[in-house]
KOLGU-4560 file (N, C-alpha, C; in nm, 3 decimals, padded with zeros to 5 digits):
<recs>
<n_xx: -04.089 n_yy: 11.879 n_zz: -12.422 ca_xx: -04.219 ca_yy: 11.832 ca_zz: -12.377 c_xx: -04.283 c_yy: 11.935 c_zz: -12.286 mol: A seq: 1 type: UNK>
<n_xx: -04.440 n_yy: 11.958 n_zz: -12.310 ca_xx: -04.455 ca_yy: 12.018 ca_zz: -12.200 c_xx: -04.496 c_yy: 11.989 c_zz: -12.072 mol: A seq: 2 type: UNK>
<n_xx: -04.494 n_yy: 12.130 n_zz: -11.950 ca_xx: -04.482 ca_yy: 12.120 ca_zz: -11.825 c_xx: -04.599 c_yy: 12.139 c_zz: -11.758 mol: A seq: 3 type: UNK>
<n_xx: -04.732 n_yy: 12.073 n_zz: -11.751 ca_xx: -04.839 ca_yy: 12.138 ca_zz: -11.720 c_xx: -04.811 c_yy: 12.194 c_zz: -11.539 mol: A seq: 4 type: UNK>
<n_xx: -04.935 n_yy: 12.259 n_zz: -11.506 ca_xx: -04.983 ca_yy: 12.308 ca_zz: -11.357 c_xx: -04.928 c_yy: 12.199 c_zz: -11.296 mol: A seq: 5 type: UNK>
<n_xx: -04.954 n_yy: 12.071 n_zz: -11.283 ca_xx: -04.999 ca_yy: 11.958 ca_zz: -11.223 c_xx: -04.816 c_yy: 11.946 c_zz: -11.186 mol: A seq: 6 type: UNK>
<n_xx: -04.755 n_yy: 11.928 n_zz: -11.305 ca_xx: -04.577 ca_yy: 11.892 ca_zz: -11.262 c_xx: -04.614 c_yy: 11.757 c_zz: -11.344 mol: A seq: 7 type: UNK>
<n_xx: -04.683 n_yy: 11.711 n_zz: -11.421 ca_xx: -04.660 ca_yy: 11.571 ca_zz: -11.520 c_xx: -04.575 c_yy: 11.624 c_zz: -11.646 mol: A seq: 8 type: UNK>
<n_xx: -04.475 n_yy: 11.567 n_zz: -11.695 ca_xx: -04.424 ca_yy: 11.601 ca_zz: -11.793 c_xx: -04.477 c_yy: 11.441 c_zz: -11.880 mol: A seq: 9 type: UNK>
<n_xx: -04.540 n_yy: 11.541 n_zz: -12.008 ca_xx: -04.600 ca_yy: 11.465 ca_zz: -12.064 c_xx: -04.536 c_yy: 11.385 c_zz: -12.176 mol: A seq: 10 type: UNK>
<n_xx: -04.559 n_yy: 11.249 n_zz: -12.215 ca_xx: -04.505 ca_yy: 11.153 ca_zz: -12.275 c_xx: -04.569 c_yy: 11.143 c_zz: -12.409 mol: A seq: 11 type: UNK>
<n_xx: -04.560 n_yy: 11.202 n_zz: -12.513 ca_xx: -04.661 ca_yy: 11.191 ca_zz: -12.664 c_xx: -04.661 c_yy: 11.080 c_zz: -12.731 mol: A seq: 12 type: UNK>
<n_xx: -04.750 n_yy: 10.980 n_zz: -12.744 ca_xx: -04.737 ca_yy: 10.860 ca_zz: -12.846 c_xx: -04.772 c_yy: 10.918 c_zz: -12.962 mol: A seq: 13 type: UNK>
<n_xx: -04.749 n_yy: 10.863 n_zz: -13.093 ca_xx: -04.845 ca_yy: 10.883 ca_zz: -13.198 c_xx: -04.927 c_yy: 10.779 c_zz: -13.222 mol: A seq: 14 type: UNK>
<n_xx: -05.105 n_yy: 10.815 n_zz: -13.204 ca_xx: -05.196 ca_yy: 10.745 ca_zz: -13.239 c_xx: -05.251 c_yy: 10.704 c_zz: -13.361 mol: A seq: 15 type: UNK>
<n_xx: -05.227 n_yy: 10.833 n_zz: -13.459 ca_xx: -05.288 ca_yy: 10.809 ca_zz: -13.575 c_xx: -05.218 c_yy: 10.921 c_zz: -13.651 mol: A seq: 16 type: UNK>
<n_xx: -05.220 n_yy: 10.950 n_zz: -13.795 ca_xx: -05.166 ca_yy: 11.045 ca_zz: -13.903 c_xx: -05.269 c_yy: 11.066 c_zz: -13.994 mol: A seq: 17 type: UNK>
<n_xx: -05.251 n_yy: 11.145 n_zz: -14.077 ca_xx: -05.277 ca_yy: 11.148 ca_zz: -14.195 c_xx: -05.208 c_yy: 11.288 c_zz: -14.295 mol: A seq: 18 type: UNK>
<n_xx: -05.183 n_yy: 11.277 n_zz: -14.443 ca_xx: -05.119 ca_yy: 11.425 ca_zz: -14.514 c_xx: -05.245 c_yy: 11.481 c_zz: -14.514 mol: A seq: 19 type: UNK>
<n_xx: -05.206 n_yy: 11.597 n_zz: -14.539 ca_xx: -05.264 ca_yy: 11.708 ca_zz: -14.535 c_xx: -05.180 c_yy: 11.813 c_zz: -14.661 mol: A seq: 20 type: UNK>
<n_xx: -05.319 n_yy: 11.880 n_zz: -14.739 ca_xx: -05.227 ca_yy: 12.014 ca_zz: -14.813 c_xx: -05.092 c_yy: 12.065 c_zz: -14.764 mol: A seq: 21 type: UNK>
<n_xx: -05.122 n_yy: 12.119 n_zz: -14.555 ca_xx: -05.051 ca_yy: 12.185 ca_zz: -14.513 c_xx: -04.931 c_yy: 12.101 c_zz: -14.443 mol: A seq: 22 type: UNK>
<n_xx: -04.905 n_yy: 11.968 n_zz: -14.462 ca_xx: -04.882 ca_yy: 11.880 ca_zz: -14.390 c_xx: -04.925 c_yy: 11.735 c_zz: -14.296 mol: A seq: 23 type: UNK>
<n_xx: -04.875 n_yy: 11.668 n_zz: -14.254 ca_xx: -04.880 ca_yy: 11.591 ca_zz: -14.149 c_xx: -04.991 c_yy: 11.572 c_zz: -14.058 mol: A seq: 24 type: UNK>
<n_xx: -05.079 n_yy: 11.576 n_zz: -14.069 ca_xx: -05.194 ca_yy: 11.569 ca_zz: -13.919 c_xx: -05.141 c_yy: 11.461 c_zz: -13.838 mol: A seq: 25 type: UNK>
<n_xx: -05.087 n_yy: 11.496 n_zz: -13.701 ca_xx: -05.045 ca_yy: 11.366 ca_zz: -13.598 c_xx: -05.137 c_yy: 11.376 c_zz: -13.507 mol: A seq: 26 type: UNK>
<n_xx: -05.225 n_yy: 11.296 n_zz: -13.475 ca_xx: -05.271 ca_yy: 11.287 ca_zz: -13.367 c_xx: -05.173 c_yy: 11.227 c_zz: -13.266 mol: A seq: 27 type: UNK>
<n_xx: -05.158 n_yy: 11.286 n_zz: -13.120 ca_xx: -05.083 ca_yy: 11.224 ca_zz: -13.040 c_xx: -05.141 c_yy: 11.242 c_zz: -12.863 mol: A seq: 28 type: UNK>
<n_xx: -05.130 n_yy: 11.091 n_zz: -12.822 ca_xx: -05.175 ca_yy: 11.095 ca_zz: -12.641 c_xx: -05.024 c_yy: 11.077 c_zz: -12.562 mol: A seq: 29 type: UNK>
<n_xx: -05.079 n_yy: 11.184 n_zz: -12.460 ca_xx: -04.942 ca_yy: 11.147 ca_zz: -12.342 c_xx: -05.031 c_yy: 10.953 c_zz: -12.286 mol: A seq: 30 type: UNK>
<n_xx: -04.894 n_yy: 10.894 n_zz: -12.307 ca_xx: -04.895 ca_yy: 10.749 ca_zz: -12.222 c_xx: -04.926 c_yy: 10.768 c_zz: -12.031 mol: A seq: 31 type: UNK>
<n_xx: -04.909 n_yy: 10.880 n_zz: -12.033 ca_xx: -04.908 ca_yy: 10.911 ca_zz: -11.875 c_xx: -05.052 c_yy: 10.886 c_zz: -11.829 mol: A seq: 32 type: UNK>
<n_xx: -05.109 n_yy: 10.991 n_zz: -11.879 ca_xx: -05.229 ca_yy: 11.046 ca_zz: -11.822 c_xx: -05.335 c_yy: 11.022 c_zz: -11.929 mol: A seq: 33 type: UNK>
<n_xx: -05.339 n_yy: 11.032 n_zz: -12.035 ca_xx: -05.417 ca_yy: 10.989 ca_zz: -12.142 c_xx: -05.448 c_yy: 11.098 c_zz: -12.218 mol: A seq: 34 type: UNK>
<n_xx: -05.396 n_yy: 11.255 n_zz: -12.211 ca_xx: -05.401 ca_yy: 11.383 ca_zz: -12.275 c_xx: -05.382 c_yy: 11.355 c_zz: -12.400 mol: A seq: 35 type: UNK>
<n_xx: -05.500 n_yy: 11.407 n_zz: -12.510 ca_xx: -05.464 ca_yy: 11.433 ca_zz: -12.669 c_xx: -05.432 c_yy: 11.525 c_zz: -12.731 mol: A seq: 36 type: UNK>
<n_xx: -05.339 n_yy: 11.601 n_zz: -12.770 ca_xx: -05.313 ca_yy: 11.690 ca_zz: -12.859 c_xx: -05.286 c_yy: 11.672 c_zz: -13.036 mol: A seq: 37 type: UNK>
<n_xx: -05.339 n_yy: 11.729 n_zz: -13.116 ca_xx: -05.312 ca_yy: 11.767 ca_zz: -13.224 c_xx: -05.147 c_yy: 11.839 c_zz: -13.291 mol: A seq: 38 type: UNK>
<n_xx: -05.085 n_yy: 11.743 n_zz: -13.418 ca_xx: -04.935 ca_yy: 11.831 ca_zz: -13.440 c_xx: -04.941 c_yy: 11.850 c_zz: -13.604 mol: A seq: 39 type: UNK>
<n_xx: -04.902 n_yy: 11.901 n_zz: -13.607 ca_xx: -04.865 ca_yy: 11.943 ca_zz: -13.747 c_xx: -04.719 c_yy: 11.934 c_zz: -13.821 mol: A seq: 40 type: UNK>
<n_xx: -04.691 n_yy: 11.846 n_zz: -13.881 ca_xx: -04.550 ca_yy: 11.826 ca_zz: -13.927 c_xx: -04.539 c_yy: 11.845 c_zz: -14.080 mol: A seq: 41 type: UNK>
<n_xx: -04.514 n_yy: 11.984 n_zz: -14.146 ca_xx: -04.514 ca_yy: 12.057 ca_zz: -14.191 c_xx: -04.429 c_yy: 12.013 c_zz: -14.332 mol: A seq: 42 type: UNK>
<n_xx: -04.296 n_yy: 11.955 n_zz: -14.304 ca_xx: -04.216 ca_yy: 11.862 ca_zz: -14.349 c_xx: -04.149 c_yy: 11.746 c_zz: -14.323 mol: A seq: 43 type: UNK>
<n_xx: -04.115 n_yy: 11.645 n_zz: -14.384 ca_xx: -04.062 ca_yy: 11.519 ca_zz: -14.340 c_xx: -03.919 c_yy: 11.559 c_zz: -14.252 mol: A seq: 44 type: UNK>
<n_xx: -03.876 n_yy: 11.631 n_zz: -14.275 ca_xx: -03.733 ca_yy: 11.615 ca_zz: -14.141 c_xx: -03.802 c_yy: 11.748 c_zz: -14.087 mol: A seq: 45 type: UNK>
<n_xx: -03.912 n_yy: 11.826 n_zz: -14.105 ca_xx: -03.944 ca_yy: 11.857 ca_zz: -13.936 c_xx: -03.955 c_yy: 11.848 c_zz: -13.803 mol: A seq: 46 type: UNK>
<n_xx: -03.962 n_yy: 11.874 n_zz: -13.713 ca_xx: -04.014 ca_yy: 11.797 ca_zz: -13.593 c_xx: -04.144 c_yy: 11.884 c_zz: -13.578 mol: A seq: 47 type: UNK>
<n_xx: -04.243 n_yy: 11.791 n_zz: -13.567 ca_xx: -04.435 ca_yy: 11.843 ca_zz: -13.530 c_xx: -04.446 c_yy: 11.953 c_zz: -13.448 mol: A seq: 48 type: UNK>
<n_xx: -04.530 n_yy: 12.038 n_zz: -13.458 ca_xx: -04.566 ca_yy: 12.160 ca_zz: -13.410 c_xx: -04.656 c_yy: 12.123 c_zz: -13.325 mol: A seq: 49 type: UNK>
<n_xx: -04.696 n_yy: 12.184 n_zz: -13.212 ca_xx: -04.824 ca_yy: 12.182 ca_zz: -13.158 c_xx: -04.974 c_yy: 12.277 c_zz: -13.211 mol: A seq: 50 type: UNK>
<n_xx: -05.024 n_yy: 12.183 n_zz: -13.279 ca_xx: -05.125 ca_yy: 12.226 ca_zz: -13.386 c_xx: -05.248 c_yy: 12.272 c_zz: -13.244 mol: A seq: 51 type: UNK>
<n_xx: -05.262 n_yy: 12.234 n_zz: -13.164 ca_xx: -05.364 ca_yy: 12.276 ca_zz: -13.071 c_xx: -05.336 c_yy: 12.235 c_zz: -12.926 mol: A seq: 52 type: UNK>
<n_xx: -05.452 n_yy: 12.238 n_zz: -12.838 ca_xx: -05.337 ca_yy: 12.299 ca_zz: -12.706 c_xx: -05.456 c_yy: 12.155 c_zz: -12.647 mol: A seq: 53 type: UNK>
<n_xx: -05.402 n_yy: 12.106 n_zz: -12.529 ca_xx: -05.435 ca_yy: 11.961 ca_zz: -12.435 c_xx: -05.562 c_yy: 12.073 c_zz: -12.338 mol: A seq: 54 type: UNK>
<n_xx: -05.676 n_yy: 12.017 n_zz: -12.340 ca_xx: -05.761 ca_yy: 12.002 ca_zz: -12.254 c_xx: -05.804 c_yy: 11.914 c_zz: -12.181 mol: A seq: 55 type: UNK>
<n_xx: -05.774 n_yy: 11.938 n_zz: -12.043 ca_xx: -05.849 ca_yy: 11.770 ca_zz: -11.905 c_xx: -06.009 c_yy: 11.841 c_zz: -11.923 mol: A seq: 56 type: UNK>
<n_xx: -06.080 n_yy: 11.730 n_zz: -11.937 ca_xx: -06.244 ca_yy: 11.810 ca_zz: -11.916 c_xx: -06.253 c_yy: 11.630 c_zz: -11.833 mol: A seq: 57 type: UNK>
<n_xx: -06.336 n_yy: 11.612 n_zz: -11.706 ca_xx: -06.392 ca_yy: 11.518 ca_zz: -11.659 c_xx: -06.260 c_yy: 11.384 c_zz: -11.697 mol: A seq: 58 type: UNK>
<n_xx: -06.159 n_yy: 11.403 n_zz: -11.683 ca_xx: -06.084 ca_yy: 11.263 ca_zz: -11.689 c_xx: -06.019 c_yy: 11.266 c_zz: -11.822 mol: A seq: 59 type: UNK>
<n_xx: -06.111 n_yy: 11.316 n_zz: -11.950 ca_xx: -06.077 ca_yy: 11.291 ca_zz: -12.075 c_xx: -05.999 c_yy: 11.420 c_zz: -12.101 mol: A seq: 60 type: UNK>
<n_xx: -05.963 n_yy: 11.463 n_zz: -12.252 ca_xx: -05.884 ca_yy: 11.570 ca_zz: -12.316 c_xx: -05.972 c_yy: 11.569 c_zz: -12.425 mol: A seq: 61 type: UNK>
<n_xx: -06.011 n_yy: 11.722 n_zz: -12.451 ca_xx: -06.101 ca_yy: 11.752 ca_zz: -12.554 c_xx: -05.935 c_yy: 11.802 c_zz: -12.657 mol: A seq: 62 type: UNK>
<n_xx: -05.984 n_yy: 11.873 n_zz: -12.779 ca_xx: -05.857 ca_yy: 11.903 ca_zz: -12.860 c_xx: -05.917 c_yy: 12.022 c_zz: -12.890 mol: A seq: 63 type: UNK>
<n_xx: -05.864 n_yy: 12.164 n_zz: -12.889 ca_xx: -05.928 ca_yy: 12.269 ca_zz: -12.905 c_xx: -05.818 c_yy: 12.365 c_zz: -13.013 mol: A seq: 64 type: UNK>
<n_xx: -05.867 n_yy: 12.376 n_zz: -13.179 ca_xx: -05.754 ca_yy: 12.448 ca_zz: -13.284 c_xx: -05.801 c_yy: 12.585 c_zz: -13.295 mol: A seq: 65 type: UNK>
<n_xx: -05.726 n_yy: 12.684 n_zz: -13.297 ca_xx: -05.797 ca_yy: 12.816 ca_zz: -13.329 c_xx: -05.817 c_yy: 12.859 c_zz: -13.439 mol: A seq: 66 type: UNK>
<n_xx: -05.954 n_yy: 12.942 n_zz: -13.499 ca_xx: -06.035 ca_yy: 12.905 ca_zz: -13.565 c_xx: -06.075 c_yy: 12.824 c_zz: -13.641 mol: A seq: 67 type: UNK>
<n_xx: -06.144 n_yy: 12.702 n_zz: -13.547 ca_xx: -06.176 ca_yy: 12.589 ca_zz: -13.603 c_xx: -06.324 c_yy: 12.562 c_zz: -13.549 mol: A seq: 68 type: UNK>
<n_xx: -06.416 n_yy: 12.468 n_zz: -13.607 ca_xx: -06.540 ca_yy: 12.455 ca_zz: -13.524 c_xx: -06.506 c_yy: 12.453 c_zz: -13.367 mol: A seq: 69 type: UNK>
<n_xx: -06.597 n_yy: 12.486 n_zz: -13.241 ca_xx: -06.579 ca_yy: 12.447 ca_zz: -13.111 c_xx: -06.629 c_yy: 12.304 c_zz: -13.105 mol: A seq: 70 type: UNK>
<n_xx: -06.534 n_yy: 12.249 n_zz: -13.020 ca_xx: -06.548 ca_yy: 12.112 ca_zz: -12.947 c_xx: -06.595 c_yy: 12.160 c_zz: -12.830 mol: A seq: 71 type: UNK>
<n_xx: -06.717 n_yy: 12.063 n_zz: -12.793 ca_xx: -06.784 ca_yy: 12.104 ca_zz: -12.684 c_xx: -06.689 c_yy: 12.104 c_zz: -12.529 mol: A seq: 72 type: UNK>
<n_xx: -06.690 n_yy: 12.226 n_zz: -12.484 ca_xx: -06.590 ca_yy: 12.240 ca_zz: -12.355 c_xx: -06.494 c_yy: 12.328 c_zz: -12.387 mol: A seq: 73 type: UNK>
<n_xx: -06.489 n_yy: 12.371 n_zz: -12.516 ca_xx: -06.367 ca_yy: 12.457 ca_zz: -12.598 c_xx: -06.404 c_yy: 12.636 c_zz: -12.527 mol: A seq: 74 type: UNK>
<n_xx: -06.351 n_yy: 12.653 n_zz: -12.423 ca_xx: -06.439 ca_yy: 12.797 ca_zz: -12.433 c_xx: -06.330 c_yy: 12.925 c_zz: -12.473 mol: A seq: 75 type: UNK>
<n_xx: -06.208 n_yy: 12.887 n_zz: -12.512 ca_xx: -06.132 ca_yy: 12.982 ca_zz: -12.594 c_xx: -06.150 c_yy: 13.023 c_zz: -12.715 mol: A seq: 76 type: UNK>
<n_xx: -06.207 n_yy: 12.918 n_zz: -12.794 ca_xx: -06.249 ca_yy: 12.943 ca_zz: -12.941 c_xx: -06.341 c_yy: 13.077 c_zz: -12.933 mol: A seq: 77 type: UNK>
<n_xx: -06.290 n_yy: 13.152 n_zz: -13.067 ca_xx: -06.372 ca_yy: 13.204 ca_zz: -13.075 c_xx: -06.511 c_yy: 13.249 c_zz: -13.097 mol: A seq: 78 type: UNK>
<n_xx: -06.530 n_yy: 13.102 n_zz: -13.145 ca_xx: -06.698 ca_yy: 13.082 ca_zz: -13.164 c_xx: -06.779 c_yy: 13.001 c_zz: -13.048 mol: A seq: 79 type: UNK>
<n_xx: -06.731 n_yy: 13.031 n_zz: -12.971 ca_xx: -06.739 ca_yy: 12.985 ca_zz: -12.772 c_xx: -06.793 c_yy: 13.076 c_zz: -12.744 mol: A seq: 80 type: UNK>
<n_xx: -06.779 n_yy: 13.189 n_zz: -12.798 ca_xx: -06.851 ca_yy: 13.309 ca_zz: -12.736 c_xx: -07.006 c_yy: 13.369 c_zz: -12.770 mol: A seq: 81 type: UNK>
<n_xx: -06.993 n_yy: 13.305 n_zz: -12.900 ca_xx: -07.121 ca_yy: 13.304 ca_zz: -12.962 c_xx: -07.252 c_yy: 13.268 c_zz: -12.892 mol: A seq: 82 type: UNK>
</recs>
């Protein structure tokens, strides 16, 4: 699990799924704090990847994938710079 700045070690539910060509789409929130990240489970006895990385913006978690459209607040993407 990861270890953010803060020292919360975060708790992942799964919220929602769906297949994908490339796999698995998991959407998943830490129960803690309410953080969303994106996983990718590639194969059935995989264990999920971290498909994109947890953003706090104002209380909430935006979901930010690289090269993917920007989600507003995304300023790593590369089309953030644009």
């Amino acid at each position: 699990m990861a270890q953010p700045a803060g020292g919360h070690e975060h708790g992942w539910r799964v919220e929602s799924s769906h297949p994908t060509s490339s796999g698995l789409v998991v959407y998943v929130r830490c129960g803690g704090c309410g953080m969303r990240r994106l996983d990718l489970q590639e194969h059935p006895l995989a264990v999920p990847a971290a498909l994109s990385r947890e953003i706090p913006v104002a209380g909430h978690a935006l979901v930010c994938v690289p090269g993917r459209p920007v989600v507003s607040g995304c300023r790593d993407s590369p089309a953030a710079a644009s």
